[in-house]
C-alpha positions as CSV (number, residue, x, y, z in Angstrom):
1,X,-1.0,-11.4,57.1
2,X,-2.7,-14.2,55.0
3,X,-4.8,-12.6,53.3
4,X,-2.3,-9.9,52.9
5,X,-0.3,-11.8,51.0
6,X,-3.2,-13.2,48.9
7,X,-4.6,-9.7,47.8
8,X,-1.4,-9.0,46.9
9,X,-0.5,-12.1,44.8
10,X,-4.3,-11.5,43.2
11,X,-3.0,-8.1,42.5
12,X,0.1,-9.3,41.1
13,X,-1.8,-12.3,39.2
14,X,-4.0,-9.8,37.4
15,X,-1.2,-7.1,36.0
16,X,0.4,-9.7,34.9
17,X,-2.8,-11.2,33.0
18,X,-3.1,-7.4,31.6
19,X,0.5,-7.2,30.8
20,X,0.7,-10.5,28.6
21,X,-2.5,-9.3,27.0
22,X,-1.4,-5.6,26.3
23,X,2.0,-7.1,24.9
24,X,-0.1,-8.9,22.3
25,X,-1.7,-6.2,21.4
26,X,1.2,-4.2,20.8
27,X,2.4,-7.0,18.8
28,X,-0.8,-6.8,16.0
29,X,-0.8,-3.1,16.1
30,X,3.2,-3.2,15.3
31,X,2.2,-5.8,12.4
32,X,-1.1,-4.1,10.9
33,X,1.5,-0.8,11.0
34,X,3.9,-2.7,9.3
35,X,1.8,-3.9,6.4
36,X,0.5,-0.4,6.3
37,X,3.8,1.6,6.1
38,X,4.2,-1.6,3.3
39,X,1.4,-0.4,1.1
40,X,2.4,3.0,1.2
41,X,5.7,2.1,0.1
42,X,3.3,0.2,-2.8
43,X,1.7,3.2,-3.4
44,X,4.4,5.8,-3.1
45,X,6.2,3.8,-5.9
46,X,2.8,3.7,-8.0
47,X,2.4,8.0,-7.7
48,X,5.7,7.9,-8.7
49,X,5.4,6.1,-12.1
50,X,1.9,7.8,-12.6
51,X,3.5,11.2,-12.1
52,X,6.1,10.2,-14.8
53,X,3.7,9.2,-17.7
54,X,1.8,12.4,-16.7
55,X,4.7,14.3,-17.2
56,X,5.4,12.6,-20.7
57,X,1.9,13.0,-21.6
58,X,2.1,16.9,-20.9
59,X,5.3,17.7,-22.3
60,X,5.9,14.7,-25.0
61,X,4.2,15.0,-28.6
62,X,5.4,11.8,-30.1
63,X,4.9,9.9,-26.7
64,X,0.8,11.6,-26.7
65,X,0.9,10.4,-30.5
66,X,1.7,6.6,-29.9
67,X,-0.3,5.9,-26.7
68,X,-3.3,7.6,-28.8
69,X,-2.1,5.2,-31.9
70,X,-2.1,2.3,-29.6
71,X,-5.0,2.7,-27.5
72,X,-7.1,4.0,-29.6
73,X,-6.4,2.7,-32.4
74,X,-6.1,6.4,-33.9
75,X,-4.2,6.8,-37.6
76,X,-3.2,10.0,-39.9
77,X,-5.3,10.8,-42.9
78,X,-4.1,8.1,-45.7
79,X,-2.4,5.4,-43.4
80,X,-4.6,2.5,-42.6
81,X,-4.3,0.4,-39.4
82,X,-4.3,-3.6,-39.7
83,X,-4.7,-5.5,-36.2
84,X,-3.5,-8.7,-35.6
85,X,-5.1,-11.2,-32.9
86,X,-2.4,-13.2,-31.0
């Protein structure tokens, strides 16, 4: 009956050892999957502005016309660019 009573406390000892440690677990998977579904968000939000200015840049003349002006310093015959350091 002892020892009965001992397996089953050992039994009952070790799931609970495997419980605690499986909760924990649980609890970083939940958190890496929250910071995950976070940078998706991030991302999703990034697509979305990236989509817009590819739209623009397909479909908008003057708005192709001044990012080539800006970033590339481009001008029209007879107009002259002056830059200005900050």
């Amino acid at each position: 009956m002892l020892v009965s009573a001992l397996a089953c406390l050992g039994v009952l000892g070790l799931l609970g050892a495997v419980l605690i440690q499986t909760r924990a677990e649980y609890a970083q998977v939940q958190q890496v999957e929250a910071e995950a579904r976070q940078r998706l968000a991030e991302m999703q939000a990034r697509l979305a502005e990236q989509e817009v200015v590819l739209d623009r840049l397909r479909n908008d003349p003057a708005y192709v016309e001044r990012v080539i002006r800006s970033r590339l310093g481009y001008a029209k015959p007879e107009e002259f660019v002056f830059r200005f350091s900050d």
